[in-house]
C-alpha positions as CSV (number, residue, x, y, z in Angstrom):
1,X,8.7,-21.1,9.8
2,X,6.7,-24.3,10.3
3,X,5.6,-25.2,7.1
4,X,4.8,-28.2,8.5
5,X,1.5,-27.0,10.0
6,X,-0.4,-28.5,6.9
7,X,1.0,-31.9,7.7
8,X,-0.1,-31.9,11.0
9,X,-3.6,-30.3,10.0
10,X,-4.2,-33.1,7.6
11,X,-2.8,-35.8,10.0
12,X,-4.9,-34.3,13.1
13,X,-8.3,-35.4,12.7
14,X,-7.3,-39.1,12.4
15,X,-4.6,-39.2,14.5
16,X,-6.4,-37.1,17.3
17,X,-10.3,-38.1,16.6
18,X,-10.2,-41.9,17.7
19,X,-7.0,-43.4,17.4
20,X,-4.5,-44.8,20.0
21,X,-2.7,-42.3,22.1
22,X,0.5,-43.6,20.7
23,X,-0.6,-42.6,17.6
24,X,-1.1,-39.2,18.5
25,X,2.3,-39.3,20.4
26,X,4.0,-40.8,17.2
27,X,2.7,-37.7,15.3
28,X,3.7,-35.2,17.4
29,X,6.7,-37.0,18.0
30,X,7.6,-36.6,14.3
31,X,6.4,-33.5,14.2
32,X,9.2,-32.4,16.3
33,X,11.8,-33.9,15.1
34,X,10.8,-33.0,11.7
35,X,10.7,-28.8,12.9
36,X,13.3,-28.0,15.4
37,X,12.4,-24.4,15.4
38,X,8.8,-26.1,17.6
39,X,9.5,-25.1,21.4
40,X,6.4,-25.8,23.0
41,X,3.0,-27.2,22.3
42,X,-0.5,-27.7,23.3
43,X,-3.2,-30.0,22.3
44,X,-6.6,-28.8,23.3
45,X,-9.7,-30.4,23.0
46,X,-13.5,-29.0,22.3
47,X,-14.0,-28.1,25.9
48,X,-10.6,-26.3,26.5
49,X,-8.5,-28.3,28.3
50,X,-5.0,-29.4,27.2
51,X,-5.0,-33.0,26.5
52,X,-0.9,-33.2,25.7
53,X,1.8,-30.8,25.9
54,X,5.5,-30.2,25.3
55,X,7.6,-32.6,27.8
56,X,9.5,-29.0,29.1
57,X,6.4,-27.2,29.3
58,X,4.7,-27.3,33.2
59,X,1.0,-28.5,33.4
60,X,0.5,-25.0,34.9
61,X,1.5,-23.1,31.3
62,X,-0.5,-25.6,29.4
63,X,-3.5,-24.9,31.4
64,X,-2.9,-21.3,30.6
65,X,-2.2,-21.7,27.0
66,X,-5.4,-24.0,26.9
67,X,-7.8,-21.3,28.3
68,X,-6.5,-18.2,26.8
69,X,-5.5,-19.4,22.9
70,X,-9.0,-21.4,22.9
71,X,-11.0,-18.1,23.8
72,X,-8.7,-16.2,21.2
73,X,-9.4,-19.2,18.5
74,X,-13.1,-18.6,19.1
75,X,-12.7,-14.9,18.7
76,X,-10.9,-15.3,15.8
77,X,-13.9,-17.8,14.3
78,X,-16.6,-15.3,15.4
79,X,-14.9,-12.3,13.9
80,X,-14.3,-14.0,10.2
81,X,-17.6,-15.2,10.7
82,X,-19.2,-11.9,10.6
83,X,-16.1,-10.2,8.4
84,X,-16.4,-12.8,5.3
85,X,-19.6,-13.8,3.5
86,X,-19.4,-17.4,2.4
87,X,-19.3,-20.5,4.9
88,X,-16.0,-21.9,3.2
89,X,-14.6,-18.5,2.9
90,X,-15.0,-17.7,6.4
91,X,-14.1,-21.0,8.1
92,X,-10.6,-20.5,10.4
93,X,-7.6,-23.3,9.1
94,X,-5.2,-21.4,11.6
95,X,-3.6,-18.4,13.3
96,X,0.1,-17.0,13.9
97,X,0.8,-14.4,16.2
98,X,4.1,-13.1,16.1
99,X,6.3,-11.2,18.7
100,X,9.3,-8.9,18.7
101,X,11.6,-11.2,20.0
102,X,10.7,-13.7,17.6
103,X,8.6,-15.9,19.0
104,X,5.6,-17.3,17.1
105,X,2.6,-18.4,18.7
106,X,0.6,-20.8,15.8
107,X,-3.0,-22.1,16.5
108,X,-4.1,-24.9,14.2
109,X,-8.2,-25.6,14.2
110,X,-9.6,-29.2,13.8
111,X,-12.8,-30.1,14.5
112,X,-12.5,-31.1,18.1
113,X,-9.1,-30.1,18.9
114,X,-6.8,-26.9,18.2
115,X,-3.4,-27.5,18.2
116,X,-1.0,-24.3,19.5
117,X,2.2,-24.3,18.5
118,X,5.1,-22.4,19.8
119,X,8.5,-21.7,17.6
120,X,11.5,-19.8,17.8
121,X,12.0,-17.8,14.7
122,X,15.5,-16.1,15.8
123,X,18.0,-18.4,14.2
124,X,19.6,-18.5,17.7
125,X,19.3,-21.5,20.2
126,X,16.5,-21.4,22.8
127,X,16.7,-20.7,26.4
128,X,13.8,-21.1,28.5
129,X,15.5,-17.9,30.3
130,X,14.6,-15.4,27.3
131,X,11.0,-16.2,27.1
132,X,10.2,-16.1,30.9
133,X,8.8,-19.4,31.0
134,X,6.2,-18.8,28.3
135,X,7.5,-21.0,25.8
136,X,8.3,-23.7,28.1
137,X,6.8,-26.9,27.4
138,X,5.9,-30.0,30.1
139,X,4.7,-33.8,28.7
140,X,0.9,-34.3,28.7
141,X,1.1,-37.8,28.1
């Protein structure tokens, strides 16, 4: 379980808003180290496109992680939006999706960038074999 996702929330908007790109790669760097369970991940900015990803994951998967978790994050905005009353209340910090397997899919909102993380929850090592691909990552830097 990536408790860690408060850490990186909190460390996201100054690392990712105007600071050095090795800043941002020292974060995420850390960030890895500190949660080995983290498989993949995707940094997408406000307009969708995936800015850095996991070293193993191919450009092609981030691109497709991009466009399809940033629709589902403004879904998921729109639908609290109408669901909860107050502006606070109703304001999205993140999202986990979780499969069978035990694979978790965990989108983290800042204000210009949502940050998708992918764990394995299993206990087991990781192949790239028993996700099909999906959870692996490729470098964005």
């Amino acid at each position: 379980d990536v408790s860690g996702i408060d850490a990186v929330q909190t460390a996201s908007p100054n690392a990712m808003a105007g600071a050095q790109t090795s800043e941002v790669d020292v974060v995420l760097k850390q960030f890895l180290t500190d949660f080995p369970t983290v498989i993949g991940f995707v940094v997408i900015n406000s307009d969708g496109i995936p800015t850095k990803w996991h070293e193993s994951m191919p450009y092609e998967r981030a691109v497709t992680y991009a466009a399809l978790m940033s629709d589902f994050v403004a879904h998921c905005k729109k639908c609290l939006g109408k669901l909860l009353t107050g502006p606070a209340e109703s304001e999205l910090a993140n999202v986990r999706i979780r499969t069978k397997e035990g694979t978790e899919v965990i989108c983290v909102t800042q204000t210009e960038y949502i940050l998708v993380v992918i764990q394995n929850c299993t206990g087991k090592p990781w192949s790239t074999e028993e996700e099909g691909t999906a959870a692996a990552g490729g470098e964005g830097s």
